[in-house]
C-alpha atoms as an extended CHARMM CRD file, in Angstrom:
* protein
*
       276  EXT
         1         1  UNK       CA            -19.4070000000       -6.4560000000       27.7070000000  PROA      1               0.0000000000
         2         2  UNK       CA            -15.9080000000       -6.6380000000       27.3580000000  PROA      2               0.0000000000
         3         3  UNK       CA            -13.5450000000       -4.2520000000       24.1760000000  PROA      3               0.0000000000
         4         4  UNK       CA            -10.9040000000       -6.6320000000       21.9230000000  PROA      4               0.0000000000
         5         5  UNK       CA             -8.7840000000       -3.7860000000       20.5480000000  PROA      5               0.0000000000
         6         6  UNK       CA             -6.7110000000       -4.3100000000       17.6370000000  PROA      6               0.0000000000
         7         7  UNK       CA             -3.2020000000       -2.2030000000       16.7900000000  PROA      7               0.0000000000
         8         8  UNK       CA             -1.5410000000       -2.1790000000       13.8200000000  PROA      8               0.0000000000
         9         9  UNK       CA              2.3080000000       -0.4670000000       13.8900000000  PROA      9               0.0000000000
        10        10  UNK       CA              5.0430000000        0.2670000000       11.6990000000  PROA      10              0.0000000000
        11        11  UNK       CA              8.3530000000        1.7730000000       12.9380000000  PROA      11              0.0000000000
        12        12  UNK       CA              7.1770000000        3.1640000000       16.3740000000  PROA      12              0.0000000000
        13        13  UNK       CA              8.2440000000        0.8920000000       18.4980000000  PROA      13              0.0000000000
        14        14  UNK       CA              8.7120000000        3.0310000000       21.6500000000  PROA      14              0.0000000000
        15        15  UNK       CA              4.9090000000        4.4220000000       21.2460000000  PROA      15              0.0000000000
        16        16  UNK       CA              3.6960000000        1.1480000000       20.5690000000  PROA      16              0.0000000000
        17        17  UNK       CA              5.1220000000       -0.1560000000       23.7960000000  PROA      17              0.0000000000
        18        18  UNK       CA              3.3250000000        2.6640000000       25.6040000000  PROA      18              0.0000000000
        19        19  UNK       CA              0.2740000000        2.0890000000       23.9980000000  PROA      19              0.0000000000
        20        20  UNK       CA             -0.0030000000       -1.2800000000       24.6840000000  PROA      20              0.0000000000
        21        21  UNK       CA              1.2190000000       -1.1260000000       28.2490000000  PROA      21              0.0000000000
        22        22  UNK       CA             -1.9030000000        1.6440000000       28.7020000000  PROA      22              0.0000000000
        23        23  UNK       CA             -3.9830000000       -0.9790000000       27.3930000000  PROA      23              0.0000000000
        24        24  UNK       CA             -3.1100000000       -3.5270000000       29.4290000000  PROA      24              0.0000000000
        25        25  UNK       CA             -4.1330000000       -1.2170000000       32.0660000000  PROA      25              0.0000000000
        26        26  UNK       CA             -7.4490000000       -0.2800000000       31.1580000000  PROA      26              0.0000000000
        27        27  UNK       CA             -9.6470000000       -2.7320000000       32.7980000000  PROA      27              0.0000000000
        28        28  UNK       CA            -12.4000000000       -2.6040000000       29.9050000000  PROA      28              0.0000000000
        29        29  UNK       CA             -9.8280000000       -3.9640000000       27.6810000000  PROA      29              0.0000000000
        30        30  UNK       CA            -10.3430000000       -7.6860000000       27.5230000000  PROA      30              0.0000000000
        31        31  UNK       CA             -8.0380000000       -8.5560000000       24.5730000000  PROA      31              0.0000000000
        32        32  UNK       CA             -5.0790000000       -6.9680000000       22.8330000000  PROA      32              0.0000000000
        33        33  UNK       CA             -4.3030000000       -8.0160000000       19.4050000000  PROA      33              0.0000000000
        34        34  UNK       CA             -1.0050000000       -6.2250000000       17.6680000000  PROA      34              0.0000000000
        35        35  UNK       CA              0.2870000000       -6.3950000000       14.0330000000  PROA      35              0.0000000000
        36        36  UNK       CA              3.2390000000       -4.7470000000       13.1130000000  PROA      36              0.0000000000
        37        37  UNK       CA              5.4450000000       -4.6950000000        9.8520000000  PROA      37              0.0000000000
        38        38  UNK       CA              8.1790000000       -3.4180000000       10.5980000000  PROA      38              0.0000000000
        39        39  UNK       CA             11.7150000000       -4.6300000000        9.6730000000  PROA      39              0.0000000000
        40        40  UNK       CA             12.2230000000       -6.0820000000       13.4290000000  PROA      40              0.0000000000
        41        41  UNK       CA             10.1880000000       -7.1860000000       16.0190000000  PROA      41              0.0000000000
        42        42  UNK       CA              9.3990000000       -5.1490000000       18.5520000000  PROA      42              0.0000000000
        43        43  UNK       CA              9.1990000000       -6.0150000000       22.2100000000  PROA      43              0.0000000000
        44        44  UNK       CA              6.0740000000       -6.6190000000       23.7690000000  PROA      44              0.0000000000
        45        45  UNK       CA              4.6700000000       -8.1210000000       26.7080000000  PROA      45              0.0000000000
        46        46  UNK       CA              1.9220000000       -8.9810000000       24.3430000000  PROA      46              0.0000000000
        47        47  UNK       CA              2.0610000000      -11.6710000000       21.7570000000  PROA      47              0.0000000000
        48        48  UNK       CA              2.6610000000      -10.0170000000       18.1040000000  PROA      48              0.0000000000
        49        49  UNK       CA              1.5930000000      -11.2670000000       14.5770000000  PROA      49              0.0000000000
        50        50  UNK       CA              4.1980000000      -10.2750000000       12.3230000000  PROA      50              0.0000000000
        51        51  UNK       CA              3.4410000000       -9.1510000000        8.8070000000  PROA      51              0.0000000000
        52        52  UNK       CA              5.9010000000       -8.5420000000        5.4150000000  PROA      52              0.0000000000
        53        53  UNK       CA              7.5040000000       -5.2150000000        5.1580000000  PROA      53              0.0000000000
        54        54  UNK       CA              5.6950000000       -2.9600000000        4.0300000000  PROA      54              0.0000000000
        55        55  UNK       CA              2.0970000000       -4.3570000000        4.5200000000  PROA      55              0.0000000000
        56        56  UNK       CA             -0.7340000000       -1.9890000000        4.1330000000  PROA      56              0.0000000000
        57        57  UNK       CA             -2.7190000000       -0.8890000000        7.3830000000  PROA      57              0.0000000000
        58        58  UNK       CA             -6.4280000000       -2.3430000000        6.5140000000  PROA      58              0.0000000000
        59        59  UNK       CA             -5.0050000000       -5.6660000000        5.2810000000  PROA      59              0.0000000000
        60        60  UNK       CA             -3.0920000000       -6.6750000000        9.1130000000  PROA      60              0.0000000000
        61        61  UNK       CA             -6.0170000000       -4.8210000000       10.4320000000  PROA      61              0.0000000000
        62        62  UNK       CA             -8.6580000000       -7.4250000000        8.8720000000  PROA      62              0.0000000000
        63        63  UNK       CA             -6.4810000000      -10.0990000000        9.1590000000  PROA      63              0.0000000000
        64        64  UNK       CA             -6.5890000000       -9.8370000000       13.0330000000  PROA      64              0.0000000000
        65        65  UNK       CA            -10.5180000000       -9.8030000000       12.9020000000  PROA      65              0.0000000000
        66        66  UNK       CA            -11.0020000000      -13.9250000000       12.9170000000  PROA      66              0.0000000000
        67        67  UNK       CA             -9.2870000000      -13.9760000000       16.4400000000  PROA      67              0.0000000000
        68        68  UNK       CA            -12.0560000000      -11.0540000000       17.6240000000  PROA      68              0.0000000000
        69        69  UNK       CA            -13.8050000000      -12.3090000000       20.7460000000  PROA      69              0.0000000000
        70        70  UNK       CA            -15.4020000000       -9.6410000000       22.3850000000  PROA      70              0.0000000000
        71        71  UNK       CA            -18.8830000000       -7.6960000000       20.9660000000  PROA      71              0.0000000000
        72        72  UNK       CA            -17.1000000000       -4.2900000000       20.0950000000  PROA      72              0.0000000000
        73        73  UNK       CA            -13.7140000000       -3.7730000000       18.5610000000  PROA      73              0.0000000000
        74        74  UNK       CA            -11.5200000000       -0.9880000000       18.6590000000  PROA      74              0.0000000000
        75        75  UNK       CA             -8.6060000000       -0.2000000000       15.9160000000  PROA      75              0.0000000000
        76        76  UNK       CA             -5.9450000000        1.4460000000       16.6720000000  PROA      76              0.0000000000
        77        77  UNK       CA             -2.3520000000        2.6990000000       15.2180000000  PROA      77              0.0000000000
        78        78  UNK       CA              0.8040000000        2.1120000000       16.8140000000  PROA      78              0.0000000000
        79        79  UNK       CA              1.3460000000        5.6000000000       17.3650000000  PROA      79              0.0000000000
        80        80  UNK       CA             -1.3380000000        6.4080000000       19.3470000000  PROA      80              0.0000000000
        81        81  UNK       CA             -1.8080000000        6.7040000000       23.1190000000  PROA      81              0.0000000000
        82        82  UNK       CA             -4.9330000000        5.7650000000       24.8590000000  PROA      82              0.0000000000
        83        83  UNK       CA             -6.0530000000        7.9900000000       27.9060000000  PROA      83              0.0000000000
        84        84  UNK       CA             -6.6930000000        6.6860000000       31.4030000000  PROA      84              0.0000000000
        85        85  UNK       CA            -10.7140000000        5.4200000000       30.9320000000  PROA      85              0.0000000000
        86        86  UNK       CA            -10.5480000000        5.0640000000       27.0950000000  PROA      86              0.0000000000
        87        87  UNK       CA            -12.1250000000        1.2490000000       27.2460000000  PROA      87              0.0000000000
        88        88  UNK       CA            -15.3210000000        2.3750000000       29.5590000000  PROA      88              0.0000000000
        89        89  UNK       CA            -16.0550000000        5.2340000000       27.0040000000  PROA      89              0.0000000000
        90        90  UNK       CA            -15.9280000000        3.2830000000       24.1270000000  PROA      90              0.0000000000
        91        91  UNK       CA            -17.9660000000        1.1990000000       25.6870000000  PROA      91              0.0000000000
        92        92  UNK       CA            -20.1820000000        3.5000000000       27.2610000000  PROA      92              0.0000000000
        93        93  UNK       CA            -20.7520000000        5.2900000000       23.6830000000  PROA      93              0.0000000000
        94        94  UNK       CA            -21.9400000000        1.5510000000       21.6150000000  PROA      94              0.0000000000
        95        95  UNK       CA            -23.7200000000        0.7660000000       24.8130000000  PROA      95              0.0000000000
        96        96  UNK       CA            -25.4910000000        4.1310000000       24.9120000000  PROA      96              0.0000000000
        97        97  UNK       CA            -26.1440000000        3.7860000000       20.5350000000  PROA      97              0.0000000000
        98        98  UNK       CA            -26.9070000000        0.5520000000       19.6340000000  PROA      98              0.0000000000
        99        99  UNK       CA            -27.7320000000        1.2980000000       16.1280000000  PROA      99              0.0000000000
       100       100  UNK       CA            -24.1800000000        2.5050000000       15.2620000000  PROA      100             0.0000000000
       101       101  UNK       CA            -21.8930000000        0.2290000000       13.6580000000  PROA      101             0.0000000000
       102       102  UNK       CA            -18.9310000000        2.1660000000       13.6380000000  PROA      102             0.0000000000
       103       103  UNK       CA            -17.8490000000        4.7610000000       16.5350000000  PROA      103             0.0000000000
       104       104  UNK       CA            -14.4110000000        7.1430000000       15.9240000000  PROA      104             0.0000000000
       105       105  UNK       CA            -13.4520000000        8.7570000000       18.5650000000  PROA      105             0.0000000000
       106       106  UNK       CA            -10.9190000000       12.2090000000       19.2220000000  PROA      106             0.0000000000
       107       107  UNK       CA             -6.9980000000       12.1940000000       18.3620000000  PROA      107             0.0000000000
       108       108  UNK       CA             -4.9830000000       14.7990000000       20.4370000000  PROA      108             0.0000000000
       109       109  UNK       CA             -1.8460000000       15.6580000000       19.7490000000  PROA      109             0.0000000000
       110       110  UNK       CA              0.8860000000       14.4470000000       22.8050000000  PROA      110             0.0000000000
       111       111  UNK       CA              2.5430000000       16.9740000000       25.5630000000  PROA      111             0.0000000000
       112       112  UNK       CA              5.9860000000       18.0790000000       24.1450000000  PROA      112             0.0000000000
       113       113  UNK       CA              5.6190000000       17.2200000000       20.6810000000  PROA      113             0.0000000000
       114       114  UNK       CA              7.6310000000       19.7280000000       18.1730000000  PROA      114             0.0000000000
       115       115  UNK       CA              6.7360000000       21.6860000000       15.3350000000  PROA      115             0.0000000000
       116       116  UNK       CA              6.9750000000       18.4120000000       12.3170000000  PROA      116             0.0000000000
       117       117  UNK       CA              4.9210000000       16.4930000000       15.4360000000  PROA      117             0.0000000000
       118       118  UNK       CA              1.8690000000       19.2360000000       15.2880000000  PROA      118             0.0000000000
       119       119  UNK       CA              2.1330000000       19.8720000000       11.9200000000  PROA      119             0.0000000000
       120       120  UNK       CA              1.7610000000       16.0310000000       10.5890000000  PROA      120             0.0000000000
       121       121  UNK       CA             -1.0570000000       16.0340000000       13.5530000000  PROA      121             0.0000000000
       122       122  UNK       CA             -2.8110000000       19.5610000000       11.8370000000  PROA      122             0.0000000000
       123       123  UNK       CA             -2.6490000000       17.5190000000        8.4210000000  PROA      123             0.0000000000
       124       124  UNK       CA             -3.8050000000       14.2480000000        9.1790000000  PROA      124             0.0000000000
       125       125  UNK       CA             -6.2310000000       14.2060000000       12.8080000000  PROA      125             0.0000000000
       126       126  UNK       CA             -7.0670000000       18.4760000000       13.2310000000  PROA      126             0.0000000000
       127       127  UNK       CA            -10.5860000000       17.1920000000       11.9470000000  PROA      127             0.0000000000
       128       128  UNK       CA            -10.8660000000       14.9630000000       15.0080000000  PROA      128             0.0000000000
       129       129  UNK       CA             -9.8240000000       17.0520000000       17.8190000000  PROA      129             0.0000000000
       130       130  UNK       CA            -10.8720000000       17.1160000000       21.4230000000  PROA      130             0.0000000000
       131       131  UNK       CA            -13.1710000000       18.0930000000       22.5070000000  PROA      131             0.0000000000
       132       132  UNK       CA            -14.9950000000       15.5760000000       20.4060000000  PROA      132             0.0000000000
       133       133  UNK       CA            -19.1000000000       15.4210000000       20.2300000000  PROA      133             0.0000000000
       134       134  UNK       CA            -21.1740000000       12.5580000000       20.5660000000  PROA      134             0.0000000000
       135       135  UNK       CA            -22.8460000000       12.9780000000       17.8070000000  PROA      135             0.0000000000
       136       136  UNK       CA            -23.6370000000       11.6840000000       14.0390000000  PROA      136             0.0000000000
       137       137  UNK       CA            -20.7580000000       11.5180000000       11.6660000000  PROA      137             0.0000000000
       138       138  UNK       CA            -19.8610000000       11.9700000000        8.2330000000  PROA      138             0.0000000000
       139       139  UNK       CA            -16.3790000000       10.7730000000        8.7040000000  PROA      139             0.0000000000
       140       140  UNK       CA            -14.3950000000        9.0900000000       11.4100000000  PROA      140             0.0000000000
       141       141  UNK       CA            -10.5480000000        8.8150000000       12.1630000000  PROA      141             0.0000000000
       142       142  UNK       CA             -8.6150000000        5.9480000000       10.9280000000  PROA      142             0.0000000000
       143       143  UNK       CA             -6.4170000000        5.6870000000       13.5540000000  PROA      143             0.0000000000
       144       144  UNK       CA             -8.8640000000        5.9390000000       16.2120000000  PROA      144             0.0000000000
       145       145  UNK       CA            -12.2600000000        3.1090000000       15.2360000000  PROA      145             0.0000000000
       146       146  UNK       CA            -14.5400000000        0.9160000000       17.1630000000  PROA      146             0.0000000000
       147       147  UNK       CA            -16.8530000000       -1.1690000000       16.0900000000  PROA      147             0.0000000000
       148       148  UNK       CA            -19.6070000000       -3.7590000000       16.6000000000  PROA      148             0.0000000000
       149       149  UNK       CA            -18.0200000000       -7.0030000000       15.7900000000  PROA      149             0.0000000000
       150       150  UNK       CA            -20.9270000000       -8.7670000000       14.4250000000  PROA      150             0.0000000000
       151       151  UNK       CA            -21.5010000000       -5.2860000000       12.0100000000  PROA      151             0.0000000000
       152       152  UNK       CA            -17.6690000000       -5.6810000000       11.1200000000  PROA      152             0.0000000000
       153       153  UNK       CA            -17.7700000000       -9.5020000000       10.1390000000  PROA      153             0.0000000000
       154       154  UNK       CA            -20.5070000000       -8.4870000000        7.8720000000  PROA      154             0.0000000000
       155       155  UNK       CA            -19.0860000000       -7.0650000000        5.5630000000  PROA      155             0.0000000000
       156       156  UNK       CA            -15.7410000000      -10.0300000000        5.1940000000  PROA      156             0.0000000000
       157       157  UNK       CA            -16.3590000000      -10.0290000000        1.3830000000  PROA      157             0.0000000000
       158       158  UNK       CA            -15.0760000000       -6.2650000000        1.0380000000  PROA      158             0.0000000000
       159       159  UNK       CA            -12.5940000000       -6.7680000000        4.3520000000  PROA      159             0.0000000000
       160       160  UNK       CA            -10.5120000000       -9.5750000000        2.4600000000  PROA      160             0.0000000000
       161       161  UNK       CA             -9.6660000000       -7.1530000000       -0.3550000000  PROA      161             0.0000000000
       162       162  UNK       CA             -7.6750000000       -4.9670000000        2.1860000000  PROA      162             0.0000000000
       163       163  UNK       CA             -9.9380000000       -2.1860000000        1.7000000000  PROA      163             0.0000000000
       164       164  UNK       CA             -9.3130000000        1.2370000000        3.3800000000  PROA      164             0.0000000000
       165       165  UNK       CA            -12.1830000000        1.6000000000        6.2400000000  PROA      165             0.0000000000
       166       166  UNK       CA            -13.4030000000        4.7190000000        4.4860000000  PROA      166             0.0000000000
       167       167  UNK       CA            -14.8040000000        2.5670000000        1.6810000000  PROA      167             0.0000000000
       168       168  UNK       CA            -16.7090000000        0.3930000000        4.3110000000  PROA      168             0.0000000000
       169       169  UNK       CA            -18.1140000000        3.0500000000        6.2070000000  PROA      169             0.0000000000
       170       170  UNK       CA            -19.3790000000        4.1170000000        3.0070000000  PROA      170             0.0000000000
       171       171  UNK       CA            -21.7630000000        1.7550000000        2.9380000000  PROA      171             0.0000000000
       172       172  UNK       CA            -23.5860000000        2.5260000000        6.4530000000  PROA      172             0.0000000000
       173       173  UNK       CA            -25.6230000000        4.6610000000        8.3410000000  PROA      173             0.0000000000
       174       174  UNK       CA            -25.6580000000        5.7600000000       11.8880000000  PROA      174             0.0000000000
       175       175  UNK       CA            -21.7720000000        6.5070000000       11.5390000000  PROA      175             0.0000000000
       176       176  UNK       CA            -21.1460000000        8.3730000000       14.8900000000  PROA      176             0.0000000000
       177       177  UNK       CA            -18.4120000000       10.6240000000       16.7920000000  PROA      177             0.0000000000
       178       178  UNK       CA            -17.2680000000       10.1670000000       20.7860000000  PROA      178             0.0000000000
       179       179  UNK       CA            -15.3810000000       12.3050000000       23.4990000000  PROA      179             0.0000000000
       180       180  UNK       CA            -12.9380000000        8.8760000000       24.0890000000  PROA      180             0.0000000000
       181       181  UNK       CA             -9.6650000000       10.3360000000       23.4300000000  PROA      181             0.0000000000
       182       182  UNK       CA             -6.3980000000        9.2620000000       22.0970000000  PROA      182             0.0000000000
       183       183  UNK       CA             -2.7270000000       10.8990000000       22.3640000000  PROA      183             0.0000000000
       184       184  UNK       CA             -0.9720000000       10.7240000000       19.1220000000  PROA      184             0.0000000000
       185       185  UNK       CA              3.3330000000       10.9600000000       19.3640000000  PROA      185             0.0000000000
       186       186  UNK       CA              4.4250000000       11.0880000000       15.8110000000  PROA      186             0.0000000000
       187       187  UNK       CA              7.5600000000        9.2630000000       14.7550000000  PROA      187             0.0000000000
       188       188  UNK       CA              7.7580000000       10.1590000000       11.5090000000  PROA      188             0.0000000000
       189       189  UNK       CA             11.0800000000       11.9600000000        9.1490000000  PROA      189             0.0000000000
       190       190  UNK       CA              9.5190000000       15.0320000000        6.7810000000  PROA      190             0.0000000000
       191       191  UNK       CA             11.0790000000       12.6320000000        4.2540000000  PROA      191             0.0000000000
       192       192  UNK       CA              8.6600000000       10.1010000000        5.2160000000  PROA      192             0.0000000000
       193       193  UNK       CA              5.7560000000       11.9620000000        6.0240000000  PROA      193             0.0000000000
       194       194  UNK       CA              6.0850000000       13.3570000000        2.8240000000  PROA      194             0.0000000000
       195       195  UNK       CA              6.2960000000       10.1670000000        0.9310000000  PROA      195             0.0000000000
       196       196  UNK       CA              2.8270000000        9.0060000000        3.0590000000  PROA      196             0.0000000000
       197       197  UNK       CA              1.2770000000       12.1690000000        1.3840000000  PROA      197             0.0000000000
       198       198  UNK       CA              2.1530000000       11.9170000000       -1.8140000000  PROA      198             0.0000000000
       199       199  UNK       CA              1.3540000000        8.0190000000       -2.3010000000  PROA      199             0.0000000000
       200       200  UNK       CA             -1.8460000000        7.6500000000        0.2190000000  PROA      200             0.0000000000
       201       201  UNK       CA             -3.1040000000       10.6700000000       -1.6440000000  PROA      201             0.0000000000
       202       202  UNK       CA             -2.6790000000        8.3570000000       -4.5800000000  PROA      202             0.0000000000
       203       203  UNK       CA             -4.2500000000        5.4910000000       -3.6700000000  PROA      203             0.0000000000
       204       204  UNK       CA             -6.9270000000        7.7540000000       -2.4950000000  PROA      204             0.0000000000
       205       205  UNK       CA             -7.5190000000        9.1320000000       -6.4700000000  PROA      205             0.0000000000
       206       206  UNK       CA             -7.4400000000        5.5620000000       -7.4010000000  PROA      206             0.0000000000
       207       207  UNK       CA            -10.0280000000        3.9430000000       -5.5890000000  PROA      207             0.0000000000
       208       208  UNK       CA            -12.4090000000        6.8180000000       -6.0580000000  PROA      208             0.0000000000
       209       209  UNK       CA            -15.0020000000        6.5050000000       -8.5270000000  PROA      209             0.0000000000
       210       210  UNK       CA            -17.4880000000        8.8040000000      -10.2890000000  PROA      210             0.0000000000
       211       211  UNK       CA            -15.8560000000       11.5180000000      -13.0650000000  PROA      211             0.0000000000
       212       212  UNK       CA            -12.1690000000       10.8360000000      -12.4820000000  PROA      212             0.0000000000
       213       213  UNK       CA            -11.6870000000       13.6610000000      -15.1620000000  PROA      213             0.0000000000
       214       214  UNK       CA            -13.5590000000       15.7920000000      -13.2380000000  PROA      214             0.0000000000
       215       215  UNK       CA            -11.5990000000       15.4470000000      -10.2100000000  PROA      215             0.0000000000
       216       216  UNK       CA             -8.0560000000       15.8070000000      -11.8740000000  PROA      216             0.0000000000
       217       217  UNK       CA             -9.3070000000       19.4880000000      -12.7520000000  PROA      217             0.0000000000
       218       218  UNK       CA             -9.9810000000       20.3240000000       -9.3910000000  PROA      218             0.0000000000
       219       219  UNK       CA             -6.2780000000       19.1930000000       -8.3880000000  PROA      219             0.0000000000
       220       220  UNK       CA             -4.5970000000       22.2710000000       -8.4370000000  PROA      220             0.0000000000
       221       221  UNK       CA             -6.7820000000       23.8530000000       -5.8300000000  PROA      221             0.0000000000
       222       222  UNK       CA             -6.6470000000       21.3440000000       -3.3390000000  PROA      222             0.0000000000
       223       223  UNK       CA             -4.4390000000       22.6400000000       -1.5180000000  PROA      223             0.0000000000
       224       224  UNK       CA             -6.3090000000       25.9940000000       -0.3440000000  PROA      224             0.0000000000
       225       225  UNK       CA             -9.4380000000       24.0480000000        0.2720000000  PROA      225             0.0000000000
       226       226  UNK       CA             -7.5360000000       21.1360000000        2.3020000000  PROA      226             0.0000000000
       227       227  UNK       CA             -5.5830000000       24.3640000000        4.3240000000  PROA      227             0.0000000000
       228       228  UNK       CA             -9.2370000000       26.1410000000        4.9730000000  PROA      228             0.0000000000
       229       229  UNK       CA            -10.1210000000       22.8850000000        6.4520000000  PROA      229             0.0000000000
       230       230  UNK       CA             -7.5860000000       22.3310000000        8.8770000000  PROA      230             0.0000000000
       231       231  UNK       CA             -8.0470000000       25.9370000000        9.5620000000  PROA      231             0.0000000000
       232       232  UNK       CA            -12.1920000000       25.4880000000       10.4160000000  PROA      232             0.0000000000
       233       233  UNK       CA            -10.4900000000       22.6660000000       12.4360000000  PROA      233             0.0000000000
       234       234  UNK       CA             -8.0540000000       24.1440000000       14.2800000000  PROA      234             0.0000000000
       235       235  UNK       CA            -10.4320000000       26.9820000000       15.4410000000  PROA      235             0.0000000000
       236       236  UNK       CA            -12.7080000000       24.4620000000       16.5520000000  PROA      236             0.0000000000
       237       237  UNK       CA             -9.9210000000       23.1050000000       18.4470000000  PROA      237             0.0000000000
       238       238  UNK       CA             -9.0190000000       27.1350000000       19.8490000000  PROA      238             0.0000000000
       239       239  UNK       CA             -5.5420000000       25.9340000000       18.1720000000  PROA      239             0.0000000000
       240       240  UNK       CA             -5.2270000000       28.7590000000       15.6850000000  PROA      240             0.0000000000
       241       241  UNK       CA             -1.7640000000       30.3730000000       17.2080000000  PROA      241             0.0000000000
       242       242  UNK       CA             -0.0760000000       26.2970000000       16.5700000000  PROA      242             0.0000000000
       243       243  UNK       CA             -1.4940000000       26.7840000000       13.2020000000  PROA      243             0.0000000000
       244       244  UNK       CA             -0.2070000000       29.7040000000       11.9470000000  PROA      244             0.0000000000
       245       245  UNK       CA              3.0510000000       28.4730000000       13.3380000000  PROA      245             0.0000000000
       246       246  UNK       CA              2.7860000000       25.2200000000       11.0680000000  PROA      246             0.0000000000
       247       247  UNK       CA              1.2750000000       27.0910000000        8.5520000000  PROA      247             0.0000000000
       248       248  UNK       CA              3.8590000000       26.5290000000        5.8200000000  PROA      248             0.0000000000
       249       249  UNK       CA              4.5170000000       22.7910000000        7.0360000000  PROA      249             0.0000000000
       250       250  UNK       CA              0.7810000000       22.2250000000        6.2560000000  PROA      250             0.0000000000
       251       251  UNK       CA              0.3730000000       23.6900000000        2.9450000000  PROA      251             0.0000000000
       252       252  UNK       CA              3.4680000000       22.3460000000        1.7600000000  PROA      252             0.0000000000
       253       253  UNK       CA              2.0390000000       18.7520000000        2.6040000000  PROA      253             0.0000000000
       254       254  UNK       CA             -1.4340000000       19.3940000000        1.5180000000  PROA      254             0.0000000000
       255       255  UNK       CA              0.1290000000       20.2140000000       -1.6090000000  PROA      255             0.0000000000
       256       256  UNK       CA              2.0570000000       16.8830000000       -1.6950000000  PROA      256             0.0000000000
       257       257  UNK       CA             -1.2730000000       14.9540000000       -1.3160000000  PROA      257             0.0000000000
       258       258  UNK       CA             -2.7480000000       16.6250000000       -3.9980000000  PROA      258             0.0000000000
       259       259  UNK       CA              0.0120000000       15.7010000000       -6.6750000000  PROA      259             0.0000000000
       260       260  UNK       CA             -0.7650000000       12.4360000000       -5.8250000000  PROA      260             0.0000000000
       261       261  UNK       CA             -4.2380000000       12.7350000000       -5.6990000000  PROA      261             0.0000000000
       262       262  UNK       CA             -3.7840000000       14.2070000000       -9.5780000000  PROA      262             0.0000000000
       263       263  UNK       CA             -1.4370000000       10.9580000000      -10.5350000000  PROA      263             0.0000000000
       264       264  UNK       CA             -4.2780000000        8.9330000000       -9.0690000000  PROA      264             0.0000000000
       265       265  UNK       CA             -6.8990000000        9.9740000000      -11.3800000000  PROA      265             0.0000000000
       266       266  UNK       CA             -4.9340000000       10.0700000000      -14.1760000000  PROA      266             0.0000000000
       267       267  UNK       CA             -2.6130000000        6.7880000000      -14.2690000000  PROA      267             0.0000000000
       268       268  UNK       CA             -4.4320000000        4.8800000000      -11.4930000000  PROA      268             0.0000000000
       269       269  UNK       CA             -2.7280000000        3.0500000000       -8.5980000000  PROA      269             0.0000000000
       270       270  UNK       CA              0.7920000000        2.3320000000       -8.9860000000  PROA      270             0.0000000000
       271       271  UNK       CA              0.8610000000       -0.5680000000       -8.1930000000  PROA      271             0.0000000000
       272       272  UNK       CA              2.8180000000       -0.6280000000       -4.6120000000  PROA      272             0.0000000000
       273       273  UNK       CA              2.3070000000       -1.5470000000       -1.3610000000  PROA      273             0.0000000000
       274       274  UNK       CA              3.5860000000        1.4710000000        1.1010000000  PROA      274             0.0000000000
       275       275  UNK       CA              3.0620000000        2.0240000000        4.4560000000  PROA      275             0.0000000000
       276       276  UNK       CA              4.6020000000        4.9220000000        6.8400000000  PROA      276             0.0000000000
């Protein structure tokens, strides 16, 4: 059984190329599909599908899934590193649990990254750590998926209307967590790190349903409950003394999120495609 891994990038050129050339490596790795949006091509000694600028992550992500040709998927972002052995544990894990459709697996933050580096990694992958469990999930990374490819093409209908992963998995059971591992190397401005907050905690509010009212109310306080999070996270991760350290960082962009989580449930979507 063979892994067809899929990477969507914008803007990270220099990460992309790494993470491609570690896939080319990685003998599990059968095929290597990469869409990026970015305003120019990057190099690659892969072929690239180019995309408009900005397209949103799930819609190149499901538009690569027709060219699939291996049993289990993996998606990845262009800013994301495997480690030496990723493809066999991937592997290894939907081998070892047939029954799960979708397998995440743990994002680590790279060696040398700087204080904005940890603290966009404490806001957006402290929940998926290493060590990571093998074990049933709630929720799953999306920068770090795999899944089975037959389970995936199930679901096309909600795929071709660009919808975030978190929607389709959703919809399953037998979710699970695995040790593979993934460096991320951010290459994001504050500036546009907090622009991804503000407008993906948007299109978050706007997708959810259920007592939108309800939720706007509970705005103002999502910032302490998102920051106790990360915290529960980073002492699962024994990465408290980084975390007090980006403590401000983090609640400043928790907070960020959470105005556009409010916009969300009041005025809906607005209406633009953005992508970070």
């Amino acid at each position: 059984m063979g892994l067809s891994v899929i990477v969507t990038a914008y803007r990270s050129a220099e990460t992309l190329l790494a993470c491609v050339e570690q896939l080319r490596r990685d003998p599990d790795v059968a095929q290597i599909l990469v869409a990026d949006c970015s305003e120019a091509a990057p190099v690659l000694p892969v072929e690239v599908r180019r995309f408009p600028t900005p397209t949103d992550v799930p819609v190149m992500r499901w538009a690569m899934l027709p060219e699939v040709t291996e049993p289990v998927v993996a998606c990845l972002e262009g800013r994301c590193v495997p480690e030496p052995g990723w493809g066999a544990a991937i592997l290894a894990a939907h081998a070892m649990h047939p029954e799960a459709p979708a397998i995440g697996g743990a994002v680590g933050l790279a060696a040398g990254s700087g204080w904005l580096d940890a603290v966009v990694w404490f806001c957006e992958y402290a929940a998926y750590a290493p060590p990571l469990a093998d074990a049933p999930a709630a929720d799953i990374s999306g920068a770090h998926l795999s899944y089975k490819t037959a389970a995936l093409r199930g679901e096309s209908e909600l795929l071709r209307t660009g919808a975030w992963e978190t929607l389709l998995h959703l919809r399953w059971r037998g979710i699970r967590t695995a040790p593979a591992c993934i460096a991320f190397r951010n290459s994001m401005t504050a500036g546009d790190f907090a622009r991804q907050r503000f407008h993906y905690g948007r299109g978050y509010a706007a997708a959810r349903s259920g007592r939108r009212w309800m939720f706007a109310m509970m705005s103002p306080a999502l910032p302490f409950l998102l920051t106790l999070r990360t915290a529960s996270a980073a002492r699962r991760a024994r990465r408290m003394g980084a975390f007090l350290r980006c403590l401000p960082g983090i609640f400043l962009f928790h907070a960020l999120w959470s105005v556009g989580e409010l916009l969300g449930y009041c005025f809906g979507s607005s209406g633009t495609q953005h992508n970070y």
